[in-house]
PDB file with one MODEL, atoms N, CA, C and O in Angstrom:
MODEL        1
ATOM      1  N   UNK A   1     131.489-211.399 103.017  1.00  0.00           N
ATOM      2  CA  UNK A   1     130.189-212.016 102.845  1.00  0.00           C
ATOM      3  C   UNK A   1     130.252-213.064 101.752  1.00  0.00           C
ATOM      4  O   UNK A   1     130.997-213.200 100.781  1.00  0.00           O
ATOM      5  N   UNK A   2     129.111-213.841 102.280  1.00  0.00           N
ATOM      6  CA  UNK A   2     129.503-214.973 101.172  1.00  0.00           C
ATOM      7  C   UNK A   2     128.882-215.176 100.067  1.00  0.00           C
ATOM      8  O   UNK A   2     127.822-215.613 100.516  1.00  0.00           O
ATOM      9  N   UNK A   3     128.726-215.181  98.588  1.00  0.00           N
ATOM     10  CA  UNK A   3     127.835-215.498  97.431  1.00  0.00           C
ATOM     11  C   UNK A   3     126.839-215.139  97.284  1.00  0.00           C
ATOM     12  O   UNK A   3     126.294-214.231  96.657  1.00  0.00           O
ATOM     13  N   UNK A   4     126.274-216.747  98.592  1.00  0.00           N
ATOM     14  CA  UNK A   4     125.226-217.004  98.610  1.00  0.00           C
ATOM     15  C   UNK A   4     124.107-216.053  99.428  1.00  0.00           C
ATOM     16  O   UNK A   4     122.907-216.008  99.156  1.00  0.00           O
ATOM     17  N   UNK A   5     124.881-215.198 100.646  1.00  0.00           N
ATOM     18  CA  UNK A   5     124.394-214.596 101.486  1.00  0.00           C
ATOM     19  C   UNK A   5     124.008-213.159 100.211  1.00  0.00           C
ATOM     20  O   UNK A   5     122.940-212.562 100.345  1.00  0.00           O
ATOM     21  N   UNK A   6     124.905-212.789  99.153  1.00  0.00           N
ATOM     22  CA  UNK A   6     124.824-211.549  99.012  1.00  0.00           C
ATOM     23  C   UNK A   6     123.664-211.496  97.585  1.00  0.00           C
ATOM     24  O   UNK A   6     123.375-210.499  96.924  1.00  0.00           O
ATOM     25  N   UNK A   7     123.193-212.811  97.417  1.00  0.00           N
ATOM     26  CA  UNK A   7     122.287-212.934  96.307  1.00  0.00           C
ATOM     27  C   UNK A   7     121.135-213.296  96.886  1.00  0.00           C
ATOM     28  O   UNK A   7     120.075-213.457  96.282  1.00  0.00           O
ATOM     29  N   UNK A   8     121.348-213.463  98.317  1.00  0.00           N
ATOM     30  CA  UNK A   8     119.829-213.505  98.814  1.00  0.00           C
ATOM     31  C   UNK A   8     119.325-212.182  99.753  1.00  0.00           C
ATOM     32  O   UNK A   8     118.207-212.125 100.264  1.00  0.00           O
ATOM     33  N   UNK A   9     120.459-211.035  99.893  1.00  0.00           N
ATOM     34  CA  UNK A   9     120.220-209.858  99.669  1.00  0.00           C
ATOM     35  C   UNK A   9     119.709-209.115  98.891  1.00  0.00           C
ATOM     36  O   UNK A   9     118.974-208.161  99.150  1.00  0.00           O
ATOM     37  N   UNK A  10     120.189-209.634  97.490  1.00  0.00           N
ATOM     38  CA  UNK A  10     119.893-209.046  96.421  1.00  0.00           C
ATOM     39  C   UNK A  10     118.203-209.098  96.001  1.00  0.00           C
ATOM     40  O   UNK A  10     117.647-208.171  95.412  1.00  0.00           O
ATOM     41  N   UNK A  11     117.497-210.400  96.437  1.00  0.00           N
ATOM     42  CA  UNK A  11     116.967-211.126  96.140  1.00  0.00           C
ATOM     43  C   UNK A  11     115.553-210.456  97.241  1.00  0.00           C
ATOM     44  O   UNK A  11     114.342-210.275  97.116  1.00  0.00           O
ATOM     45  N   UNK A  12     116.198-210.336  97.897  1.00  0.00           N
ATOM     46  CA  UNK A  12     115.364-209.878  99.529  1.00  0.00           C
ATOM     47  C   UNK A  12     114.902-208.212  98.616  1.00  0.00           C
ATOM     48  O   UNK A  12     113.755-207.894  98.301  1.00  0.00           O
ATOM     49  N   UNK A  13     115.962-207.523  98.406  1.00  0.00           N
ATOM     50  CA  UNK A  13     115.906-205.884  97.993  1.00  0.00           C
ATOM     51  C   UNK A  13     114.889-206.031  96.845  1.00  0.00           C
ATOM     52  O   UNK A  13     113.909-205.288  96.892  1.00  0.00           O
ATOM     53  N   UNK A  14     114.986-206.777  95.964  1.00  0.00           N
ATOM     54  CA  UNK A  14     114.084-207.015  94.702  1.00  0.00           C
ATOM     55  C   UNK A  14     112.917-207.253  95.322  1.00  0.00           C
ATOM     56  O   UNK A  14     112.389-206.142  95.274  1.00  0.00           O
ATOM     57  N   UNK A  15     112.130-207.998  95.897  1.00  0.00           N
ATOM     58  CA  UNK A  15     110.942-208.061  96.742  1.00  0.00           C
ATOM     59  C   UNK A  15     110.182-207.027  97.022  1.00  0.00           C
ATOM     60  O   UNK A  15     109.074-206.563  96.753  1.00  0.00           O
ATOM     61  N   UNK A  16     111.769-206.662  98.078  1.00  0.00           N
ATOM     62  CA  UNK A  16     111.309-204.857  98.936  1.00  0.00           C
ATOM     63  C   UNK A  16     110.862-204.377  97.955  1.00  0.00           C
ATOM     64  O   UNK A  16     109.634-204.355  98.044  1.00  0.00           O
ATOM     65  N   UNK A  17     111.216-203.970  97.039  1.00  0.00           N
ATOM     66  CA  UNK A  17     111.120-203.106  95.787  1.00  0.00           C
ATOM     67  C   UNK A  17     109.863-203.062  95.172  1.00  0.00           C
ATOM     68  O   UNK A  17     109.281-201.979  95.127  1.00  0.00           O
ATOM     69  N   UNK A  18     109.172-204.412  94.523  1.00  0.00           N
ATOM     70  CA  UNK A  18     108.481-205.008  94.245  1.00  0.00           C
ATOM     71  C   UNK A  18     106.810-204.816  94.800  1.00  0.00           C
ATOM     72  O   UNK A  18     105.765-204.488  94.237  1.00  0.00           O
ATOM     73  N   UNK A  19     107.154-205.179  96.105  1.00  0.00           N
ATOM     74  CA  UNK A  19     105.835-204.461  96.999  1.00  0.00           C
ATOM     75  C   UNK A  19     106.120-203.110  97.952  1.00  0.00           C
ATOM     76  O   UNK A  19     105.420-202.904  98.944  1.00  0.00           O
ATOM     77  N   UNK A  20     107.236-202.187  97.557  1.00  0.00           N
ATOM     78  CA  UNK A  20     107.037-200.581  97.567  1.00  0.00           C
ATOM     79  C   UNK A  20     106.099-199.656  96.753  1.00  0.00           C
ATOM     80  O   UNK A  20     106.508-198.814  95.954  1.00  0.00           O
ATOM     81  N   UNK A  21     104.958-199.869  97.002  1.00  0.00           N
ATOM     82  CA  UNK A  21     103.737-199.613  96.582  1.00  0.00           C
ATOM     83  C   UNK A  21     102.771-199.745  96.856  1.00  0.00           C
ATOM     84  O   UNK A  21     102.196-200.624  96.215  1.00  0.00           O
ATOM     85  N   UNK A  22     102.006-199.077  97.847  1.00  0.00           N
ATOM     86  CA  UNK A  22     100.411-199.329  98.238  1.00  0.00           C
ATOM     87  C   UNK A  22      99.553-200.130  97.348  1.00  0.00           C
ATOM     88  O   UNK A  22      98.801-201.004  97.778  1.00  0.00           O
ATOM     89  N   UNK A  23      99.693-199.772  95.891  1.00  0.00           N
ATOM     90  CA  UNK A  23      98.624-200.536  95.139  1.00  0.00           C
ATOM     91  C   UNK A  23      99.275-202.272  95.182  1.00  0.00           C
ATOM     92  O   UNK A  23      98.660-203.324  95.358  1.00  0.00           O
ATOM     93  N   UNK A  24     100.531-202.055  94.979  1.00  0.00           N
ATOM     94  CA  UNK A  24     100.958-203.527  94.551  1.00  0.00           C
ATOM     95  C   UNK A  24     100.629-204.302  96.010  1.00  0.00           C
ATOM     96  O   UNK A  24     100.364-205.503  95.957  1.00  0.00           O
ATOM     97  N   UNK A  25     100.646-203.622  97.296  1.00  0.00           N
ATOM     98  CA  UNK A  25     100.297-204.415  98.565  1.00  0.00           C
ATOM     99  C   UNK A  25      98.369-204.837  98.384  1.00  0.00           C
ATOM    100  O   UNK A  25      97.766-205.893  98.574  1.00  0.00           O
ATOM    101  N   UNK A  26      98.020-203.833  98.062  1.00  0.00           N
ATOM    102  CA  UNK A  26      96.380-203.890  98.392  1.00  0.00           C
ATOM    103  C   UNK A  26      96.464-205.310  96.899  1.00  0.00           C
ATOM    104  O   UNK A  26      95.814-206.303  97.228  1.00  0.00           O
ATOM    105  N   UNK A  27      96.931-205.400  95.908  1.00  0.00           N
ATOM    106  CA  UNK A  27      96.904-206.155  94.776  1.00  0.00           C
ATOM    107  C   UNK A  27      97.152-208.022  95.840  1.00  0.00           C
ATOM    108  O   UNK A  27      96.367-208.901  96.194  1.00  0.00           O
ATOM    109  N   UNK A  28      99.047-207.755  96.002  1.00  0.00           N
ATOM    110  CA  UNK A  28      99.033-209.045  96.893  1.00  0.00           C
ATOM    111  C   UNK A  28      98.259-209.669  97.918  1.00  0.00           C
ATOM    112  O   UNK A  28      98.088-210.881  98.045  1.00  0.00           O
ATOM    113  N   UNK A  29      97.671-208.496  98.849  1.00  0.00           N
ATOM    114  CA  UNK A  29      96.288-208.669  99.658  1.00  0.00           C
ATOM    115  C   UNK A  29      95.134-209.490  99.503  1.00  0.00           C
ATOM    116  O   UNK A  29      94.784-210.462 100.172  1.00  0.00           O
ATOM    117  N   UNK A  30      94.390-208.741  98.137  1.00  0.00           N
ATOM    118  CA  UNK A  30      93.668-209.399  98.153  1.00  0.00           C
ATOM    119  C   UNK A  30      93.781-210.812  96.933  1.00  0.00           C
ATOM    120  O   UNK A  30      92.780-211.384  96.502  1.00  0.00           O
ATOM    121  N   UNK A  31      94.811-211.069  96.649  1.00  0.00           N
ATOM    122  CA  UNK A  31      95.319-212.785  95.925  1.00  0.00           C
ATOM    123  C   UNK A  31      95.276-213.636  97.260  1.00  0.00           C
ATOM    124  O   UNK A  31      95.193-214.861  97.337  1.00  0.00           O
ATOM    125  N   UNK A  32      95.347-212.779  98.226  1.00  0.00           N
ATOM    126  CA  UNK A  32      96.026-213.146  99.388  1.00  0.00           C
ATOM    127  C   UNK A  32      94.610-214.379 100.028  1.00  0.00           C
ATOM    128  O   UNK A  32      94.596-215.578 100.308  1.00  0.00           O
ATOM    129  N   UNK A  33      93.635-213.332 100.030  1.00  0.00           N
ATOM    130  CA  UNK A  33      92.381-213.394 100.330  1.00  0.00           C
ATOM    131  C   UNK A  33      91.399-214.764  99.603  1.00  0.00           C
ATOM    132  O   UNK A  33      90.807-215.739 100.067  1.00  0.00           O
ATOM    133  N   UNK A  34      91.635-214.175  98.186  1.00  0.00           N
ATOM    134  CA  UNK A  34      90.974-215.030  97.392  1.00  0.00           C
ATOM    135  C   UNK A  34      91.139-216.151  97.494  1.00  0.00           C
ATOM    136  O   UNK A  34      90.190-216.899  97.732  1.00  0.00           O
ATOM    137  N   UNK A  35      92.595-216.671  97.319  1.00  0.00           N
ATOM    138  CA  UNK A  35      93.246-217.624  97.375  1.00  0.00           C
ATOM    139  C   UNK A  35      92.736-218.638  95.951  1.00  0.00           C
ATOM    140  O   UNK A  35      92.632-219.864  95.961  1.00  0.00           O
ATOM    141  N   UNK A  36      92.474-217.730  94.803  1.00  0.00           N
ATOM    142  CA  UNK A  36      92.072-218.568  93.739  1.00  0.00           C
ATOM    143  C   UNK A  36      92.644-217.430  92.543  1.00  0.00           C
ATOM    144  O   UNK A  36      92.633-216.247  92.883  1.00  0.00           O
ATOM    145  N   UNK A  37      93.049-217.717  91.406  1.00  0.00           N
ATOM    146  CA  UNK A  37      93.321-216.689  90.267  1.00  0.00           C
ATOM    147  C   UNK A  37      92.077-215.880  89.627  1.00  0.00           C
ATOM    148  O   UNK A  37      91.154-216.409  89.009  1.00  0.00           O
ATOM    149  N   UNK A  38      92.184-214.861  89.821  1.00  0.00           N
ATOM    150  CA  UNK A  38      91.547-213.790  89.479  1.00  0.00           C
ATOM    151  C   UNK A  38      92.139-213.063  87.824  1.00  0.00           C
ATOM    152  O   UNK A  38      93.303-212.905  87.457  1.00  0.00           O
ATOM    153  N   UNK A  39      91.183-212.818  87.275  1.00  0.00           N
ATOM    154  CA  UNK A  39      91.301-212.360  85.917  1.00  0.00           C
ATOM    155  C   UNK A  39      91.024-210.652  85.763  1.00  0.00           C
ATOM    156  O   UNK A  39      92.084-210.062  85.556  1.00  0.00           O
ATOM    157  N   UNK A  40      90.131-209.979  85.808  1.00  0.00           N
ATOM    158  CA  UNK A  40      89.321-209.117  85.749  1.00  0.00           C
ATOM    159  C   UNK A  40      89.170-208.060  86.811  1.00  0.00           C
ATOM    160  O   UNK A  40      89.218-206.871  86.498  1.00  0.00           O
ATOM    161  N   UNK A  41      89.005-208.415  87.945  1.00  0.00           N
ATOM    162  CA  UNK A  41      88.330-208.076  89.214  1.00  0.00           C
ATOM    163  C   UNK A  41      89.173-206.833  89.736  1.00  0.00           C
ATOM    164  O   UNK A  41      88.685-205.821  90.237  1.00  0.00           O
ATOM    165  N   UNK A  42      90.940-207.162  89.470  1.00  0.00           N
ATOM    166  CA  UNK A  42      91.747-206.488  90.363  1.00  0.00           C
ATOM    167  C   UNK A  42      91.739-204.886  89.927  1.00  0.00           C
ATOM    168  O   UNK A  42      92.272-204.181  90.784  1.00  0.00           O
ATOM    169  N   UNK A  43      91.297-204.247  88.893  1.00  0.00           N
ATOM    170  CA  UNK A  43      91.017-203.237  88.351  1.00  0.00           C
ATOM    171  C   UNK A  43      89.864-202.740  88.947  1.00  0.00           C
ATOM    172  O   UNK A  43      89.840-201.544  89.238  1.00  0.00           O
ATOM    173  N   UNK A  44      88.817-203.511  89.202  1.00  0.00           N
ATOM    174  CA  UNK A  44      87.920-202.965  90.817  1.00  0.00           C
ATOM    175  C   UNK A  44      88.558-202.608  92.300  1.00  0.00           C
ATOM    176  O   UNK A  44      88.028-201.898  93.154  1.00  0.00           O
ATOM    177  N   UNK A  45      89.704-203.217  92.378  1.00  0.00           N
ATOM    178  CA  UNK A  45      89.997-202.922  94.031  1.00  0.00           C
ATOM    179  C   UNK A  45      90.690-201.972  93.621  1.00  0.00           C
ATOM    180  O   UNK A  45      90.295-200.840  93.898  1.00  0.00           O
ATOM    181  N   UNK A  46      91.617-202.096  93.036  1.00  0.00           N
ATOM    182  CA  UNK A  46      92.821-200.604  92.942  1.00  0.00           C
ATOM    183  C   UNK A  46      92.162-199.265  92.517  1.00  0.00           C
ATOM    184  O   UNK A  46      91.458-199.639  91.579  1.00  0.00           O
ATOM    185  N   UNK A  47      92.028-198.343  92.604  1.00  0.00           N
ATOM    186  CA  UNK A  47      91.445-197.478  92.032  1.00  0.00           C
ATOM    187  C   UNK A  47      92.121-196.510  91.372  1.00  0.00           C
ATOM    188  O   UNK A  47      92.271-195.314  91.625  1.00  0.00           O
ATOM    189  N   UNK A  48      92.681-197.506  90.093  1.00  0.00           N
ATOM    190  CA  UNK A  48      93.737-196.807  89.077  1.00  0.00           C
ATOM    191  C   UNK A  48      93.093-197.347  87.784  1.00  0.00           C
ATOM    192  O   UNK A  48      92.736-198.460  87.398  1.00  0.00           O
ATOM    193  N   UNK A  49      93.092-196.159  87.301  1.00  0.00           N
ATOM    194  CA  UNK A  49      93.635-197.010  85.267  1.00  0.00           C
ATOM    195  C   UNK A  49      93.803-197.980  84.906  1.00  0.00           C
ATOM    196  O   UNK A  49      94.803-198.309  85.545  1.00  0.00           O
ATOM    197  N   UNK A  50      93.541-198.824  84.262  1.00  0.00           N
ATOM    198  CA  UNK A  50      93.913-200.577  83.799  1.00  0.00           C
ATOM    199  C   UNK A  50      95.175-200.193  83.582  1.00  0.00           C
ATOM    200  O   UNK A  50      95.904-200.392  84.554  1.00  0.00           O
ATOM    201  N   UNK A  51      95.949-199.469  82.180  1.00  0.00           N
ATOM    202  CA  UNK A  51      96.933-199.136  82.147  1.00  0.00           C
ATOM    203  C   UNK A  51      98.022-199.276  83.510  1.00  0.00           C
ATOM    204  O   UNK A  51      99.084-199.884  83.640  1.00  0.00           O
ATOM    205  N   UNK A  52      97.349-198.550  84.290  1.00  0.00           N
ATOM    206  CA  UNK A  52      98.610-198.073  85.604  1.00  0.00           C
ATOM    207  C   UNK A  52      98.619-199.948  86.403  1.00  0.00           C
ATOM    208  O   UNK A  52      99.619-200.636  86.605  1.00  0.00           O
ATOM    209  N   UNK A  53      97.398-200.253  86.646  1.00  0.00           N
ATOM    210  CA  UNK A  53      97.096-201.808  87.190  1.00  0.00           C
ATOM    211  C   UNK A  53      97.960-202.835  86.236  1.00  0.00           C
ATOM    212  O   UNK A  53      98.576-203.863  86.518  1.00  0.00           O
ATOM    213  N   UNK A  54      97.779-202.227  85.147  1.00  0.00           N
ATOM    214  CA  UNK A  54      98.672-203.792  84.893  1.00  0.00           C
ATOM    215  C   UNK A  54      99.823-203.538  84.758  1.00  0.00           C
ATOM    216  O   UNK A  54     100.574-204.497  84.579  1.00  0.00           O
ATOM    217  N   UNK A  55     100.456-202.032  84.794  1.00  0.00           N
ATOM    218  CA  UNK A  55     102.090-201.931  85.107  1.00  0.00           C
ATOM    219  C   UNK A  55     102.290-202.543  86.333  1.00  0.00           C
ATOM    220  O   UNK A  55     102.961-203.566  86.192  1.00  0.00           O
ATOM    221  N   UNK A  56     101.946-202.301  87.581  1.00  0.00           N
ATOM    222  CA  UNK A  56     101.769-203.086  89.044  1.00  0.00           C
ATOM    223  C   UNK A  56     102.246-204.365  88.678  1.00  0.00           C
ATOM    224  O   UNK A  56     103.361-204.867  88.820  1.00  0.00           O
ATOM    225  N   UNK A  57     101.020-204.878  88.094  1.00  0.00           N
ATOM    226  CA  UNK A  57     101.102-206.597  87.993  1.00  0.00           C
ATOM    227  C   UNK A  57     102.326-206.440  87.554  1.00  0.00           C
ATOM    228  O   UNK A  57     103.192-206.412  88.429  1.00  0.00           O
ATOM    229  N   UNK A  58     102.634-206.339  86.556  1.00  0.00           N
ATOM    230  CA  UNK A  58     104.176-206.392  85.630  1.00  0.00           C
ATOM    231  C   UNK A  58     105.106-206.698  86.751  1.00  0.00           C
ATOM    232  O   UNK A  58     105.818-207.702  86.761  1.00  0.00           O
ATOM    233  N   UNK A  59     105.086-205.967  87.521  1.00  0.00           N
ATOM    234  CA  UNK A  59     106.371-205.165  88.396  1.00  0.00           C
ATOM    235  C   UNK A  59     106.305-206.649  89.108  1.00  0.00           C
ATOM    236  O   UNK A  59     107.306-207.355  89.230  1.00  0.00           O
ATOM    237  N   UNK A  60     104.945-207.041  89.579  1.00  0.00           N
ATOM    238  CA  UNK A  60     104.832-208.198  90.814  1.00  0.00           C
ATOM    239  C   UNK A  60     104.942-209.414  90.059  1.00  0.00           C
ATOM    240  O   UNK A  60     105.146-210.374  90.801  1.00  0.00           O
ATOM    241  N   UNK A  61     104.877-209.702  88.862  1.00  0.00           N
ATOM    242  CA  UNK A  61     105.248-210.594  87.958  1.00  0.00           C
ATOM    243  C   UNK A  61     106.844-210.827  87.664  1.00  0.00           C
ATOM    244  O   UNK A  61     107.431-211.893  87.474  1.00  0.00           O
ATOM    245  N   UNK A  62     107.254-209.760  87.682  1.00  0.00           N
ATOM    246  CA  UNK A  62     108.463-210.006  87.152  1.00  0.00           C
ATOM    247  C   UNK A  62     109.317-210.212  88.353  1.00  0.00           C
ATOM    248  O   UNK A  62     110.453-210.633  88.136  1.00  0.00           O
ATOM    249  N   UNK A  63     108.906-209.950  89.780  1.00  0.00           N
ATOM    250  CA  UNK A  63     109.553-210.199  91.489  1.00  0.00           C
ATOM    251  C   UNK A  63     109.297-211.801  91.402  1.00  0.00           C
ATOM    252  O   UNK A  63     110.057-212.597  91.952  1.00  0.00           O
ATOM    253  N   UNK A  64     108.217-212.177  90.697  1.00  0.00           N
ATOM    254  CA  UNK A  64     107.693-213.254  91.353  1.00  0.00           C
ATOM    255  C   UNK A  64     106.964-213.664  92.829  1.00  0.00           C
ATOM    256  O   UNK A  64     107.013-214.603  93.624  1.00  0.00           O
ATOM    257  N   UNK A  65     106.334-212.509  92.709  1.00  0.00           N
ATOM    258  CA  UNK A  65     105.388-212.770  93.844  1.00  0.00           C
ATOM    259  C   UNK A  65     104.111-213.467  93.309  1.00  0.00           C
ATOM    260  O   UNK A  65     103.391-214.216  93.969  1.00  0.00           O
ATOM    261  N   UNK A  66     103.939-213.112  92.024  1.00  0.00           N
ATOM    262  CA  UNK A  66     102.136-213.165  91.525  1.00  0.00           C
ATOM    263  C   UNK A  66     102.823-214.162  90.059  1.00  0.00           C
ATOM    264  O   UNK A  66     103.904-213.798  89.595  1.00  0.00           O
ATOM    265  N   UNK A  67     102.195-215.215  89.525  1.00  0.00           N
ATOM    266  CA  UNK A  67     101.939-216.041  88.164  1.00  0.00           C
ATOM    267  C   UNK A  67     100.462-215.437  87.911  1.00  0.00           C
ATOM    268  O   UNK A  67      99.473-215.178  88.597  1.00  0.00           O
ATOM    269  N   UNK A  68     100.852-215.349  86.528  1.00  0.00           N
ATOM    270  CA  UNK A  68     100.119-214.528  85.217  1.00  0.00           C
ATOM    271  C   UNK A  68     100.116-215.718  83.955  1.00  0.00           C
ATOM    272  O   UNK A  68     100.929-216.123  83.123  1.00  0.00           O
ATOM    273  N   UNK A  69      98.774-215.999  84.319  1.00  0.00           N
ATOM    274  CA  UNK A  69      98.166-217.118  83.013  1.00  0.00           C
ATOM    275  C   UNK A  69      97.343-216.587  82.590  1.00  0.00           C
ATOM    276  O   UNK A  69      96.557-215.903  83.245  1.00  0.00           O
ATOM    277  N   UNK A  70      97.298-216.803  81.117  1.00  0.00           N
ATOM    278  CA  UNK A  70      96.770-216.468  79.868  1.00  0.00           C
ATOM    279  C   UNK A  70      95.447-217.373  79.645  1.00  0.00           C
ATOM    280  O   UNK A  70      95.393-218.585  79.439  1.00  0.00           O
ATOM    281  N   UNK A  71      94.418-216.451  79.746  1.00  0.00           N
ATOM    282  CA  UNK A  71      93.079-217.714  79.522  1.00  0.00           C
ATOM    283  C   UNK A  71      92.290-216.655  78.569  1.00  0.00           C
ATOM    284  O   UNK A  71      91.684-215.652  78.946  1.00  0.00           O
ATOM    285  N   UNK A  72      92.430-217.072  77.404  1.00  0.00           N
ATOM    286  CA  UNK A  72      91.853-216.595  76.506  1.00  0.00           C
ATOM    287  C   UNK A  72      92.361-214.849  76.078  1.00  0.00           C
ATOM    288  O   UNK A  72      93.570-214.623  76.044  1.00  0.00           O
ATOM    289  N   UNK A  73      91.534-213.892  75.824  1.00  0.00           N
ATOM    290  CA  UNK A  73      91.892-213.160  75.948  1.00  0.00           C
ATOM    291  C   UNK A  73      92.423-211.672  77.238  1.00  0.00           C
ATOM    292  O   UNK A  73      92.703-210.476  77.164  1.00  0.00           O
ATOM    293  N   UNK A  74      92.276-212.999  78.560  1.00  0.00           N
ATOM    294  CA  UNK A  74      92.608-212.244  79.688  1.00  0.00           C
ATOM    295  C   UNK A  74      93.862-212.652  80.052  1.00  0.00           C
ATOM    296  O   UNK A  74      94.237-213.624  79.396  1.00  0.00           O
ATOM    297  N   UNK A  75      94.592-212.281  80.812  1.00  0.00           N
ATOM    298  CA  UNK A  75      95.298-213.153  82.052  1.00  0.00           C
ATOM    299  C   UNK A  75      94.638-213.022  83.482  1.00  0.00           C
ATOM    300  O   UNK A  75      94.191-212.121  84.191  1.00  0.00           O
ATOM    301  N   UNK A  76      94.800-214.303  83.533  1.00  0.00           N
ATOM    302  CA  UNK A  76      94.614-214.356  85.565  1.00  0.00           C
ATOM    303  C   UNK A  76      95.343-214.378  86.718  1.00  0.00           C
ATOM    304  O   UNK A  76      95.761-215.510  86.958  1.00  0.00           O
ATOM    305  N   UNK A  77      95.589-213.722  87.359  1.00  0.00           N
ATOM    306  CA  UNK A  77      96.821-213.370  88.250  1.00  0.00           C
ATOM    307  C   UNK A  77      96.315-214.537  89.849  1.00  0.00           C
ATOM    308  O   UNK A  77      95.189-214.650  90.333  1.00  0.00           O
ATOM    309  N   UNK A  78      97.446-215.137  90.247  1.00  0.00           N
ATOM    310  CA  UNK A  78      97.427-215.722  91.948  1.00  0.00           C
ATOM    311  C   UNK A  78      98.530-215.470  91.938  1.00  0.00           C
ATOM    312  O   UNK A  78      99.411-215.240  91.109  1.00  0.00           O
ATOM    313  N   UNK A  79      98.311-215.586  93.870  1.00  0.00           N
ATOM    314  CA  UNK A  79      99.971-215.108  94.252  1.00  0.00           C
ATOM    315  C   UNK A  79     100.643-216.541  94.544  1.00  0.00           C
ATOM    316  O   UNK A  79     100.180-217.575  95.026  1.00  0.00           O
ATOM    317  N   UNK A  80     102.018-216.167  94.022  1.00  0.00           N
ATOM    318  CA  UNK A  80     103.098-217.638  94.392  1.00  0.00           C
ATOM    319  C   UNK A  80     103.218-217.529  96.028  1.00  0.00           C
ATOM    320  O   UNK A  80     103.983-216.788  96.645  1.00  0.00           O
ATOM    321  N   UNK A  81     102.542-218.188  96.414  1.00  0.00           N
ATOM    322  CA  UNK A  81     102.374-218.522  97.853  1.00  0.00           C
ATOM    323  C   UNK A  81     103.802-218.873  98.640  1.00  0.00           C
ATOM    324  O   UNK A  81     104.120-218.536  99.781  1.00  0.00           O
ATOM    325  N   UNK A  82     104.677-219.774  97.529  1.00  0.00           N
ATOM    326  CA  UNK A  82     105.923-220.238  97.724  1.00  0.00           C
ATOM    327  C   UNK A  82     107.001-219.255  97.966  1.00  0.00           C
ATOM    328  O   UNK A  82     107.769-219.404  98.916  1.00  0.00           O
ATOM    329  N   UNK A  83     107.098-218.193  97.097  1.00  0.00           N
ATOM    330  CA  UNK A  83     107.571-216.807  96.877  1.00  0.00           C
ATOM    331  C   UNK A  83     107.592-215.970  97.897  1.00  0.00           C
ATOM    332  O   UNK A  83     108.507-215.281  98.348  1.00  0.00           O
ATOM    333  N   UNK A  84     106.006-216.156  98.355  1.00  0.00           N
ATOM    334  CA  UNK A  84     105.357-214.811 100.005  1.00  0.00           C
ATOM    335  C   UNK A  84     106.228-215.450 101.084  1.00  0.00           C
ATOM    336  O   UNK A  84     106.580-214.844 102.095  1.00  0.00           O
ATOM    337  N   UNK A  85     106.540-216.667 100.812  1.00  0.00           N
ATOM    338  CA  UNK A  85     106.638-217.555 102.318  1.00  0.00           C
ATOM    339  C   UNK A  85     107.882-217.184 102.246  1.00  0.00           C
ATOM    340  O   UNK A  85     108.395-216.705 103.257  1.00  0.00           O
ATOM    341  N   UNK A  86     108.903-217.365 100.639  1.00  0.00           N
ATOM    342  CA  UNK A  86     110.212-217.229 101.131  1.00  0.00           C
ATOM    343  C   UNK A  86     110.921-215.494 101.793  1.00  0.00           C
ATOM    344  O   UNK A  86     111.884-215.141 102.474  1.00  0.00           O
ATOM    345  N   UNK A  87     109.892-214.900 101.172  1.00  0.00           N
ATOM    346  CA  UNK A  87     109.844-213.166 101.862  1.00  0.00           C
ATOM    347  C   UNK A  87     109.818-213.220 103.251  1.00  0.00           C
ATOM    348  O   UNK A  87     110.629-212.631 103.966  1.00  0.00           O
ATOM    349  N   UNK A  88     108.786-214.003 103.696  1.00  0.00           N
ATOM    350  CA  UNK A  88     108.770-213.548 104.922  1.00  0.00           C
ATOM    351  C   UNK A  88     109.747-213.948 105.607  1.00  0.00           C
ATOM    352  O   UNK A  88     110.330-213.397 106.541  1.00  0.00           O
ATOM    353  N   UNK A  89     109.974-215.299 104.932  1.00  0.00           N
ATOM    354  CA  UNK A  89     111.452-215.700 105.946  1.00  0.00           C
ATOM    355  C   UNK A  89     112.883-214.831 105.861  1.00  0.00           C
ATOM    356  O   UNK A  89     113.727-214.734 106.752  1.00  0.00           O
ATOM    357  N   UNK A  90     112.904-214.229 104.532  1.00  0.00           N
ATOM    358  CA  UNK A  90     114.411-213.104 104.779  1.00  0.00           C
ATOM    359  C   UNK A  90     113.601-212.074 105.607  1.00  0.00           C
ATOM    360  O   UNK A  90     114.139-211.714 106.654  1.00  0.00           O
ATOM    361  N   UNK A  91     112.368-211.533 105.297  1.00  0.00           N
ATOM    362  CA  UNK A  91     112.564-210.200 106.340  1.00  0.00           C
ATOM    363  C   UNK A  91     112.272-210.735 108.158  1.00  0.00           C
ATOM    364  O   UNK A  91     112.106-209.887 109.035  1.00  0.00           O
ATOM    365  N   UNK A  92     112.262-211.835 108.372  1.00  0.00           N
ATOM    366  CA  UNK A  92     112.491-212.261 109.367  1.00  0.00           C
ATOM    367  C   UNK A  92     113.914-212.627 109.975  1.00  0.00           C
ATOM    368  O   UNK A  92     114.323-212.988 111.079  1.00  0.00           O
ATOM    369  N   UNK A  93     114.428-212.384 108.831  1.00  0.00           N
ATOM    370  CA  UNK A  93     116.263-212.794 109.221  1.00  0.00           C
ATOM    371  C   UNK A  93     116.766-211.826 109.518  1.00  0.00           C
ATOM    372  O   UNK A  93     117.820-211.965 110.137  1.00  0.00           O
ATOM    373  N   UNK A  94     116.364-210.618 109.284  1.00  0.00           N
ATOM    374  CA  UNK A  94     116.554-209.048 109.427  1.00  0.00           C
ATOM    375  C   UNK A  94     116.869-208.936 110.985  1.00  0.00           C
ATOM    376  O   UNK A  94     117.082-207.835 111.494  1.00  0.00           O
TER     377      UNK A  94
ENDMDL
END
């Protein structure tokens, strides 16, 4: 296998990983929906702990599915649209 093929495996598994989680799907969902950055709100849909919600985000932040900007004393989460698109295209290569 080649390099490039086995870092976009790697890359693909990190994703998987990433949204192995009901909350983190219902989270990408509705960014999905909005289609605008949300600050506040996502601690209404999930029905977890802020604590447990913003480990999620973390997790989907650090995949790069979701950008996390700082506006004041919040952050506002949207999803990297660019990111979803390149997902779908490896699990379509499957």
């Amino acid at each position: 296998m080649s390099r490039e093929f086995e870092l976009n495996l790697e890359a693909f598994a990190s994703l998987c990983k990433a949204i192995g989680h009901p909350a983190r799907i219902k989270i990408i969902r509705h960014l999905k929906e909005s289609e605008r950055c949300i600050c506040g709100e996502l601690v209404k849909i999930v029905p977890l702990a802020q604590s447990t919600v913003s480990q999620h985000l973390k997790v989907l932040k650090q995949a790069g599915l979701i950008i996390g900007t700082v506006d004041g004393p919040r952050t506002c989460y949207c999803l990297d649209r660019h990111m979803l698109k390149q997902f779908k295209e490896m699990a379509a290569r499957l």
